[in-house]
C-alpha positions in Angstrom: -16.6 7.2 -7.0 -16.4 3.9 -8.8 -16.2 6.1 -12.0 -14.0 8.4 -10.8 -11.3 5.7 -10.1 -11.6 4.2 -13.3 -11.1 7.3 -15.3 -7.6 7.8 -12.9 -6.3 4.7 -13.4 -6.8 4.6 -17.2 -5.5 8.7 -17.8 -2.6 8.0 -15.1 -0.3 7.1 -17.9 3.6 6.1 -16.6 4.9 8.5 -14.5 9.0 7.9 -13.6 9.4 6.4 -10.1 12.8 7.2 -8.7 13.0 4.3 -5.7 15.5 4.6 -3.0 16.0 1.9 0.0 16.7 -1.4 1.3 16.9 -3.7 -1.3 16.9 -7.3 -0.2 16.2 -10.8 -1.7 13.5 -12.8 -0.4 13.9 -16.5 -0.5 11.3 -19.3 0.6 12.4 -22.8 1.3 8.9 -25.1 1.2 7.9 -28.2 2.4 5.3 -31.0 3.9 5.4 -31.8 7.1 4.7 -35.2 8.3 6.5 -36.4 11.2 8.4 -35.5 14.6 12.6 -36.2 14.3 13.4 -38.8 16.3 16.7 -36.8 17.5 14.7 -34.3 19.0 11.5 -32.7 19.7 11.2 -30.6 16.3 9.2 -30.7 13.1 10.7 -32.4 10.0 10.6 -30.4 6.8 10.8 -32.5 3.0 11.5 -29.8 0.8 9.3 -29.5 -2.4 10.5 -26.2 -3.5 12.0 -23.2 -3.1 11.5 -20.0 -4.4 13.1 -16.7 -5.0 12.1 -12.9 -5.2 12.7 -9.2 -4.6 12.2 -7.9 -1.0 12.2 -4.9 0.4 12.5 -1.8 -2.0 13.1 -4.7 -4.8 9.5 -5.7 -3.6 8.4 -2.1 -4.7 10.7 -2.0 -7.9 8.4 -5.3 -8.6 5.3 -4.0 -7.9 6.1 -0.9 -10.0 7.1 -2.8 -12.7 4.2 -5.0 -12.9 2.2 -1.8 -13.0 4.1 -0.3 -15.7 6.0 2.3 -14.2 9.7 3.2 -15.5 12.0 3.0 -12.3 15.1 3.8 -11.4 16.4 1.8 -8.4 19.1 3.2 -6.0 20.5 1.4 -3.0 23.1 -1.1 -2.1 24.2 -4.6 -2.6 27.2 -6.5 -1.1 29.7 -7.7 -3.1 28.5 -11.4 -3.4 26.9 -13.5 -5.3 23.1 -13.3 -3.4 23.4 -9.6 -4.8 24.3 -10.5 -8.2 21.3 -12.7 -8.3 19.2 -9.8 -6.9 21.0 -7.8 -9.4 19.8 -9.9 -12.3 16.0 -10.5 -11.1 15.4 -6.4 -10.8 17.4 -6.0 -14.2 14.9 -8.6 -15.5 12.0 -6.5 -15.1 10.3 -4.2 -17.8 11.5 -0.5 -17.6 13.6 -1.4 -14.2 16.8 0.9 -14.3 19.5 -1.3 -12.1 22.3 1.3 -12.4 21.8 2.9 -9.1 21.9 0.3 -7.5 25.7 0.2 -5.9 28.0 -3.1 -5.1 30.1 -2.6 -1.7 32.6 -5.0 -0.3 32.2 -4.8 3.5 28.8 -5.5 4.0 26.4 -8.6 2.3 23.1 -8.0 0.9 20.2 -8.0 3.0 18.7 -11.7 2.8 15.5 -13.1 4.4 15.0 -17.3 4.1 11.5 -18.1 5.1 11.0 -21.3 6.1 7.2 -22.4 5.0 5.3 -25.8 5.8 2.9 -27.0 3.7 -0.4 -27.7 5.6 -2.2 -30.6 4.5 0.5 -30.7 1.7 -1.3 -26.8 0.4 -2.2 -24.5 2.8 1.6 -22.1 3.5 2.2 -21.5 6.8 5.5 -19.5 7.8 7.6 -21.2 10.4 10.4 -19.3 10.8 12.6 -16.4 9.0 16.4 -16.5 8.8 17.6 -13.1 8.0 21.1 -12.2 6.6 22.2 -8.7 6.7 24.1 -5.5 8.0 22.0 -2.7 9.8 24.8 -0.2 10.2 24.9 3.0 7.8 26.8 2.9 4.7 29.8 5.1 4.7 30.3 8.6 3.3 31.9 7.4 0.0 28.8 5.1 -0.7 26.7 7.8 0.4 28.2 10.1 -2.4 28.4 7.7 -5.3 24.4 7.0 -4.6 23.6 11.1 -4.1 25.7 11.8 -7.4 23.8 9.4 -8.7 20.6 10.5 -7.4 21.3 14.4 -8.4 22.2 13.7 -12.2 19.4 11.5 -12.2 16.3 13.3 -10.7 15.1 15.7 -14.0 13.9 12.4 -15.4 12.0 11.1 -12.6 8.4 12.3 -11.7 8.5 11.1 -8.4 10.8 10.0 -5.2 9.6 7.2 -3.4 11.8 6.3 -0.3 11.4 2.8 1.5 13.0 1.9 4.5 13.5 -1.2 6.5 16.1 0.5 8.6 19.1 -1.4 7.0 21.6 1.5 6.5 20.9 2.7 3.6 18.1 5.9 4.7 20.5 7.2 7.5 20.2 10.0 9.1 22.9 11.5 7.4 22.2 10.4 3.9 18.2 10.8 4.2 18.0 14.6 4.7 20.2 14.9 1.6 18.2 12.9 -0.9 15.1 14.4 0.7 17.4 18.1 0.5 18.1 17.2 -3.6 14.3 15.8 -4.7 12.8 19.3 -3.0 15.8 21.3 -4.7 14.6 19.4 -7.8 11.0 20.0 -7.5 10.0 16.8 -6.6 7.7 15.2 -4.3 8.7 12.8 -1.8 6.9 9.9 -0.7 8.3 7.6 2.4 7.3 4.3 3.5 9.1 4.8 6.9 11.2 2.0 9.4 9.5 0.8 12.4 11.7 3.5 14.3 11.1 6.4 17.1 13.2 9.0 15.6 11.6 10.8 12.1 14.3 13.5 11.8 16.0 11.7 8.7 12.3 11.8 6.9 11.7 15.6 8.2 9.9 17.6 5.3 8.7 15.2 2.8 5.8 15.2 0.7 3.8 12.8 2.1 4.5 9.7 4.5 2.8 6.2 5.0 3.6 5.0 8.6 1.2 1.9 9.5 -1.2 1.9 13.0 2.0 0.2 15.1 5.0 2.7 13.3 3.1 5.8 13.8 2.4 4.9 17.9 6.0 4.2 17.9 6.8 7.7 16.3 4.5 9.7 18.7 3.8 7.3 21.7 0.2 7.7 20.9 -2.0 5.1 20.7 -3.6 4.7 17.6 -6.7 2.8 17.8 -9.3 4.4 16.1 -9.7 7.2 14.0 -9.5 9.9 16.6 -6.3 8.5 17.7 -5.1 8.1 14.1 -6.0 11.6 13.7 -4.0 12.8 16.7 -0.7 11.2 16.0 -0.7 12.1 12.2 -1.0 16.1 13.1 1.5 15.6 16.0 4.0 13.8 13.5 3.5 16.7 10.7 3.9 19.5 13.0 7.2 18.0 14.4 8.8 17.0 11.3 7.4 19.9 9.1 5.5 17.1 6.3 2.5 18.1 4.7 0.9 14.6 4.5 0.3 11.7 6.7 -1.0 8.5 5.6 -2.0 6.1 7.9 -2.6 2.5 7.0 -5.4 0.9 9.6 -5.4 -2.8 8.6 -9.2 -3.3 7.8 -10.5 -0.1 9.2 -8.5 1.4 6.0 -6.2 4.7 6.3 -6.4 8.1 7.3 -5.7 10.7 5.1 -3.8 14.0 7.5 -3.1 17.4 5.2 -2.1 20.2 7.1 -2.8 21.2 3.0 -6.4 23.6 3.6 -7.3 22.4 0.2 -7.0 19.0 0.7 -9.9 16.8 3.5 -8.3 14.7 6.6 -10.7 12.1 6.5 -10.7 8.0 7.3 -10.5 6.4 4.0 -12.2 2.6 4.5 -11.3 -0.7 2.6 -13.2 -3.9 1.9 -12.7 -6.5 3.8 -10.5 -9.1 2.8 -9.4 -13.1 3.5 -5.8 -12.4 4.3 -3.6 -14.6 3.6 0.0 -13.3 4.2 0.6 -9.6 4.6 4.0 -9.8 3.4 4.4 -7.1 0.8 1.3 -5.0 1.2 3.0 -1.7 2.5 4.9 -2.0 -0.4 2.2 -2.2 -2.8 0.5 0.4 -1.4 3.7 2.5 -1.7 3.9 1.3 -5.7 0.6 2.5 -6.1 1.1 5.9 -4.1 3.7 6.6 -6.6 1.6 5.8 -9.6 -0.7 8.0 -9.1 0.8 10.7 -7.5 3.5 10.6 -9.5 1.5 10.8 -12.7 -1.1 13.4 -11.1 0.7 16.3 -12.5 -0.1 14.9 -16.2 -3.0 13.4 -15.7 -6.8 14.4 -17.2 -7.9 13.5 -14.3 -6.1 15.0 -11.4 -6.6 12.7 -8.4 -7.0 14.2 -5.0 -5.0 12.6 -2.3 -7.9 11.1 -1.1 -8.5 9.3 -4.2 -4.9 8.0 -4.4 -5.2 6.0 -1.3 -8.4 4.4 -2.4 -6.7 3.0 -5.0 -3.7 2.2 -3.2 -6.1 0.1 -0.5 -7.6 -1.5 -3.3 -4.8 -3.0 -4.1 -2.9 -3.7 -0.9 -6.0 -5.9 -0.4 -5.7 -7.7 -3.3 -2.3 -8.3 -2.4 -2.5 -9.7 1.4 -5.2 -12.4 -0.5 -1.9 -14.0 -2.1 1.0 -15.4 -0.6 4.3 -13.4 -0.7 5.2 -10.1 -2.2 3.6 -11.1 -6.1 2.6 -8.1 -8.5 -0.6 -6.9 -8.8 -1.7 -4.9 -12.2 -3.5 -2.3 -13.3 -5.9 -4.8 -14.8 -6.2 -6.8 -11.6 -7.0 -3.5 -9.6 -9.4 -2.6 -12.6 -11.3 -6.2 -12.5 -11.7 -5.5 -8.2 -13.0 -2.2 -8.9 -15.8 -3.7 -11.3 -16.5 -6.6 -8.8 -16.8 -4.5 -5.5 -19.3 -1.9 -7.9 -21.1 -4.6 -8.8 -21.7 -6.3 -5.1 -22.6 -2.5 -4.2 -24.8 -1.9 -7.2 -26.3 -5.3 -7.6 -26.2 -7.0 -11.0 -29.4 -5.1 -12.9 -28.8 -2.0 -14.9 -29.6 0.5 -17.4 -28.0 0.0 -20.5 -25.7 3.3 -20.0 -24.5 1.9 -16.6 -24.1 -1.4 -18.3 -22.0 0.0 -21.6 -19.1 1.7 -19.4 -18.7 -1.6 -17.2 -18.7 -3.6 -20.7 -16.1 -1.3 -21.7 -14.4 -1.3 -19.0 -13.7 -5.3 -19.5 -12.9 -5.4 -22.7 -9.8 -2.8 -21.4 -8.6 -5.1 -19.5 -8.9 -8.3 -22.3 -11.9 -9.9 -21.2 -14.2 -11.8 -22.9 -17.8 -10.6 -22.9 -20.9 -13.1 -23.3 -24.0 -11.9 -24.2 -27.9 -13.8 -24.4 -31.2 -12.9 -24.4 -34.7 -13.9 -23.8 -38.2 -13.6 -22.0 -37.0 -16.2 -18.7 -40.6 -16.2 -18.2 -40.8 -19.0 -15.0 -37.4 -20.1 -14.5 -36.8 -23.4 -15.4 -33.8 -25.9 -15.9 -33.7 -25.3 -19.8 -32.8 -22.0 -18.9 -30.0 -23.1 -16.0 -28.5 -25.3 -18.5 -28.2 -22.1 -21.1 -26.8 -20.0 -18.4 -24.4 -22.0 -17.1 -22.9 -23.1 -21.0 -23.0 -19.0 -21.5 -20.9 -18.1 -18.6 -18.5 -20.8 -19.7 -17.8 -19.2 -22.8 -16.3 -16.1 -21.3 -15.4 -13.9 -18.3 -18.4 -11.8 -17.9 -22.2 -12.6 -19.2 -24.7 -9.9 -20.0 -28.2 -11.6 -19.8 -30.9 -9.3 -21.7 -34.0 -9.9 -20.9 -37.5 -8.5 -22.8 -39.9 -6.0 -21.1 -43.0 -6.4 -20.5 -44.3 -5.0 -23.2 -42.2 -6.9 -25.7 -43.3 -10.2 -24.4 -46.7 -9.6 -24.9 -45.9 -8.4 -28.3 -43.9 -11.8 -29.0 -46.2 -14.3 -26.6 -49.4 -12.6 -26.4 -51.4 -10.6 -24.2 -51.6 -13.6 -21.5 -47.4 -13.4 -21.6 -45.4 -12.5 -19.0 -46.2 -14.8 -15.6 -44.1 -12.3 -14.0 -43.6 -8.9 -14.2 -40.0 -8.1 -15.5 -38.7 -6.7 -12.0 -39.2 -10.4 -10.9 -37.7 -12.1 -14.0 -34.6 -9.7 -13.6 -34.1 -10.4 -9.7 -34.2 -14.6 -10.5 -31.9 -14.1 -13.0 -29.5 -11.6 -11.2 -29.5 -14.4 -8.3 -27.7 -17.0 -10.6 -24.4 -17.1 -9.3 -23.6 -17.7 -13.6 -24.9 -14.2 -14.5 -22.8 -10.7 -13.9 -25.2 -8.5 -15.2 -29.2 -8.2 -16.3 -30.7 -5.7 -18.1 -34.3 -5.2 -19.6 -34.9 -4.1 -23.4 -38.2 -2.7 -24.6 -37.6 -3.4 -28.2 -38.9 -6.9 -30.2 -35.3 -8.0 -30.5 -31.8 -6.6 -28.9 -30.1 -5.5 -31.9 -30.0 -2.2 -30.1 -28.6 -3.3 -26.9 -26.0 -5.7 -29.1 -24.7 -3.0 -31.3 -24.1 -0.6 -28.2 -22.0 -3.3 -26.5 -21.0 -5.5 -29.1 -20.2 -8.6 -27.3 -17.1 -11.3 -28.0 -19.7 -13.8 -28.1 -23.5 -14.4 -29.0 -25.3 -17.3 -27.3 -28.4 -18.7 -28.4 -30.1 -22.0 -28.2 -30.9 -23.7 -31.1 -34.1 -23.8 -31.5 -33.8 -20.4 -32.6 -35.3 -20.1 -36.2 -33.9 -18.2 -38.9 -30.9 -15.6 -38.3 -29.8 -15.3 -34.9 -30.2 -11.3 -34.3 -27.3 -9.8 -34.0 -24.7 -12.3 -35.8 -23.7 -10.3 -38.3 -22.8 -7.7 -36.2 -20.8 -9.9 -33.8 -18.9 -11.8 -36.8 -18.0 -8.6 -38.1 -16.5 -6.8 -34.9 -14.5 -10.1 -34.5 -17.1 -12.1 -32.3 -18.5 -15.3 -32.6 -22.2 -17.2 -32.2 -22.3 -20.2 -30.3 -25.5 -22.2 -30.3 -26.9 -24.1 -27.4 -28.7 -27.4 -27.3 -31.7 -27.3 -25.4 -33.3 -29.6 -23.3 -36.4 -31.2 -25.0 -39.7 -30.6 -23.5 -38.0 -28.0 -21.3 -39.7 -24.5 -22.3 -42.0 -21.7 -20.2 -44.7 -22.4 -22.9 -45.0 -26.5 -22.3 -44.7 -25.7 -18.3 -48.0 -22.9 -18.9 -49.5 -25.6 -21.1 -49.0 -28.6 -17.9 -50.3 -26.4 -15.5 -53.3 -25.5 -17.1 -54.0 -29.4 -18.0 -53.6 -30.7 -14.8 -55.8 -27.5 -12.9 -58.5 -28.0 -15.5 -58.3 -31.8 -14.6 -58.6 -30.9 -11.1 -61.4 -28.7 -11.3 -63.4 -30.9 -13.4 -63.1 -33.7 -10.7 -64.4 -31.5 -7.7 -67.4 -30.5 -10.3 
């Protein structure tokens, strides 16, 4: 599976997101709080900062951005200077189209000030939200500009992605006709929905991505589990006629409904995560749904549905560990992908296994160490060399010689241990990423397959450090490592046997 996901995400290419909602800016007002007011029986806020950034379906238009996804933003902003400033943040963003998004006089753009106090001067902690905004549905000469707009614009868009915070904007007038124009178009639609009762304005889209408390809302079932999860998604595609349900679980992850024959209903898990602020998740995960979906039709790699909100779990958990709505890329989702494989897999692995994680790195710009050695008894000497390795990069590669190849280098009283044991004590350094075992005298091999950035070795090394040339040549470097004197596996053998002959020789 782990595989499977990284092939997606690298074939997906950039699909054309057409993004239609409630746009909204986001602001955060920070500060320390240290004393009671004298004038009454309320906390005292000294600002530090403030800080300013797309909400809503700008939140998406972020996250889509920061994933590299062309977008075409349609919506409404008031007439003020708040949506100017929204105006100019989404405009800011690589391969955000701002032109849909409409200026209106009688109504001001949605606005949310969060008021956050700074634990212990770090730790964010939301103490209120002041929110500034009208609810009721825009009128029938905004709703034609934006459907003109969305009409002439659809043949180059891949994708409809609808997000709605129920601000007036994804009526139930002006829904069904976006919704009416994408299907007339040939293209799917994908709906983060309002926290509301009533689905009739999303009735037959493509897929939709209710959460555990929206979809009880929408069906007055309980969802608490899978079965219940299970219950409500069928109920709410056989009323409102849409072929997919999504629904997000929290840490339990999402089931996947398709009324589709060809395509499983099954509970798709997540890893657990520390959360620190959910703000912004659904819309990541609706960022992501539209990245892959959206480029599933061009892709080597078609993704199954299933497969889609894998990804898109992946990284709504990476985004509740951060605080706010902040982007998360395609490398970031890449890098989690790697780390969870390699908690699941462990650290030790066959040099195929090895090469498409190596790869997989350097993809995403990271700099791969690489040493070797017999780590025959573990001592400090080789801490030390570890931990200066690891510092010289993002990931390290430890190779270490088999069995075989130590005796050929150290003799046939060489290894202590068996090379399953050396492995394990060098997989459990919290320094090393990965081990791997090479039968050969010297890893010339193993080097040329993954052609590290950088070759460590300590310099006690005589001669040519194996490998160098190829390194320098591929645009890598050697580092050399000073080792601790007296500190080797051989001198340890040599105490041992000294003070257990001088032992033996006193009992005789």
């Amino acid at each position: 599976m782990f595989e499977r996901l990284l092939r997606i995400l690298n074939h997906i290419g950039h699909p054309r997101v057409m993004l239609v909602g409630d746009f909204m800016l986001d602001h955060y007002l920070l500060g320390n709080i240290d004393r009671i007011s004298p004038e009454a029986p309320v906390v005292v806020l000294n600002v530090c900062g403030r800080e300013e950034r797309p909400g809503g379906a700008g939140s998406v238009a972020m996250h889509l951005a920061t994933l590299k996804v062309p977008t075409k933003c349609v919506g409404v902003l008031g007439d003020d200077a708040t949506g100017d400033k929204l105006r100019g943040m989404l405009n800011e963003l690589e391969e955000v189209e701002v032109s849909g998004l409409i200026s209106v006089k009688d109504r001001p753009t949605t606005s949310k000030q969060r008021i956050i106090g700074l634990a212990q001067h770090r730790h964010r902690q939301q103490l209120m939200r002041i929110d500034e905004e009208s609810t009721g549905d825009i009128n029938s000469d905004t709703q034609q500009r934006l459907l003109n707009y969305v009409t002439a614009e659809l043949k180059d868009c891949d994708v409809v992605c609808l997000e709605d915070y129920n601000k007036g904007v994804l009526s139930e007038e002006f829904s069904p006709k976006v919704i009416a124009a994408a299907k007339q178009a040939n293209k799917k639609v994908i709906v983060d929905p309002a926290s509301t009762t009533n689905y009739q304005r999303y009735r037959g889209v493509w897929l939709i991505k209710p959460n555990r408390r929206e979809l009880s809302l929408a069906t007055s079932i309980e969802v608490k589990d899978e079965s219940t999860a299970a219950q409500a998604a069928r109920q709410l595609s056989e009323k409102y006629d849409i072929e997919n349900v999504v629904v997000t679980l929290d840490m339990q992850g999402a089931y996947v409904f398709s009324r589709n024959p060809d395509v499983k209903s099954e509970l798709v898990p997540t890893r657990a995560r520390s959360v620190y602020d959910v703000t912004g998740a659904g819309d990541m995960v609706l960022a992501m749904l539209g990245l892959i979906i959206g480029g599933a039709q061009k892709s080597q790699d078609t993704p199954t549905l299933s497969e889609a909100v894998r990804l898109a779990n992946v990284a709504g958990g990476l985004e509740v560990e951060r605080f706010g709505s902040v982007g998360i890329s395609r490398d970031e989702i890449v890098t989690d992908l790697l780390r969870e494989n390699r908690s699941e897999k462990g650290k030790i692995r066959d040099h195929q296994s090895l090469l498409r994680e190596v790869q997989s790195y350097k993809q995403q710009g990271m700099k791969v160490v690489f040493t070797n050695g017999c780590f025959d008894l573990l001592h400090p000497g080789h801490i030390k060399l570890l931990s200066f390795a690891r510092e010289q990069g993002d990931v390290l590669v430890v190779a270490i010689n088999s069995d075989r190849s130590v005796r050929q280098l150290k003799g046939e009283s060489r290894p202590i241990l068996k090379e399953q044991d050396r492995a394990a004590l060098i997989a459990a350094l919290e320094a090393v990423d990965y081990v791997t075992v090479f039968d050969e005298e010297t890893p010339i091999k193993l080097i040329e397959m993954l052609t590290p950035d950088v070759l460590i070795k300590g310099t006690d090394w005589q001669g040519a450090v194996v490998g160098q040339e190829w390194v320098e040549d591929h645009g890598g470097e050697v580092v050399l490592v000073p080792l601790s004197k007296g500190r080797s596996t051989t001198n340890i053998i040599e105490q041992v046997i000294k003070k257990t002959s001088g032992q033996i020789l006193e009992k005789e």
